[in-house]
C-alpha positions in Angstrom: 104.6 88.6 74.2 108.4 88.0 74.9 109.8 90.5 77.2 113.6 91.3 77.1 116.3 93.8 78.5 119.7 95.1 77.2 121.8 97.6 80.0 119.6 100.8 79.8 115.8 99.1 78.0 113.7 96.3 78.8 111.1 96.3 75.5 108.9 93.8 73.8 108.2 93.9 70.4 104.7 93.8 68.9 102.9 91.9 66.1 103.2 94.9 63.7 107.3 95.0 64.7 107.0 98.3 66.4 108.4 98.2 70.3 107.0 99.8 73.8 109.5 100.1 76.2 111.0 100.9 79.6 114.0 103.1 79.5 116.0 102.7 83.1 119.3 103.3 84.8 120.6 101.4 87.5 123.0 103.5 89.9 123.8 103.1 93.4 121.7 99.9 93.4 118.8 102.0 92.5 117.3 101.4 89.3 115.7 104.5 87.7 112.9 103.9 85.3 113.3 107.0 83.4 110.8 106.7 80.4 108.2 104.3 79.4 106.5 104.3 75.6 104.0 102.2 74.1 102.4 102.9 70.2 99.9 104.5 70.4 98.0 101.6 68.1 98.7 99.4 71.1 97.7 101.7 74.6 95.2 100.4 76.6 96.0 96.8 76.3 98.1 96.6 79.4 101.6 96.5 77.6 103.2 98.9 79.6 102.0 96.9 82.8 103.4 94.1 81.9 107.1 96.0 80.9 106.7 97.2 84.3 105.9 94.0 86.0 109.0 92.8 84.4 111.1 95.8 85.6 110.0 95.0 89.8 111.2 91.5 88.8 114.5 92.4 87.4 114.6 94.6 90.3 114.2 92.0 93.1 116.2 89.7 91.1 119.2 91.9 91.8 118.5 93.3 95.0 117.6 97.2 93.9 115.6 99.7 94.8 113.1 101.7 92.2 113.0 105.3 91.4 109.6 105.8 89.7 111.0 109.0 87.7 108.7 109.1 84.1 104.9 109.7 84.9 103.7 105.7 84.3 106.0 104.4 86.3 104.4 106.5 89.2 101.3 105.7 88.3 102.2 102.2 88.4 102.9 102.7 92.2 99.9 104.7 92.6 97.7 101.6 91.4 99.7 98.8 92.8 100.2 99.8 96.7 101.6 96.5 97.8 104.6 96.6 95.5 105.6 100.1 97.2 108.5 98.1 99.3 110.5 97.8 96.2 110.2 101.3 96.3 113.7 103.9 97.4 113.1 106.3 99.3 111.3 109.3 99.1 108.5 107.6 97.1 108.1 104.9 100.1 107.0 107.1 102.3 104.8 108.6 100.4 101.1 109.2 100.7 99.1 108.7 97.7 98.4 112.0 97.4 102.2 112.9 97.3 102.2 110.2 95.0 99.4 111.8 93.0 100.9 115.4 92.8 104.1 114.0 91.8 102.0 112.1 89.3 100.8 115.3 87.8 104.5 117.0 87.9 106.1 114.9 85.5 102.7 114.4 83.6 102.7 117.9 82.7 106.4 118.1 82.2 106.6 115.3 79.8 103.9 117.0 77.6 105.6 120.7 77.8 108.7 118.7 76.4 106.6 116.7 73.8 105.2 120.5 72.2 109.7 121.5 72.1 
């Protein structure tokens, strides 16, 4: 699968032409990754994980920071503990059961805004 970016997405389109993606904004050298979808025909297949593997590359590429704002990207950071340098701070310094909690947050916050 071919990954690719414009300014604000970095997507990939799958065999049946629908798109998972990474929705981000880079200020202040900090790139914020805001929102990340896959189909739901296509969870589970590590999609998402690869979108995001992409987004630390960009990242380094360009010398930023992350901001692990949407639920999955904290995840991410939850599961992959020796990419938390790329990390801005708080989210550095935090334990994985801050990381966890905060987790949880947006979880639950995303899914009160899905039932608006």
């Amino acid at each position: 699968m071919e990954v690719k970016h414009t300014s604000t997405v970095i997507y990939t389109v799958l065999p049946d032409n629908s798109k998972a993606f990474i929705r981000y904004k880079v200020e202040n050298n900090i790139m914020k990754l805001l929102e990340t979808y896959t189909p739901p025909q296509h969870r589970g297949k590590g999609i998402a994980g690869m979108l995001m593997d992409y987004a630390i590359e960009m990242a380094r590429k360009n010398g930023y920071l992350v901001e692990p704002i949407c639920s999955y990207s904290i995840y991410y950071f939850i599961k992959h503990k020796e990419l938390r340098d790329i990390l801005a701070e708080p989210y550095r310094s935090m334990s994985d059961e801050e990381l966890k909690k905060l987790f949880e947050k947006r979880l639950e916050e995303e899914k009160s805004k899905e039932g608006e």
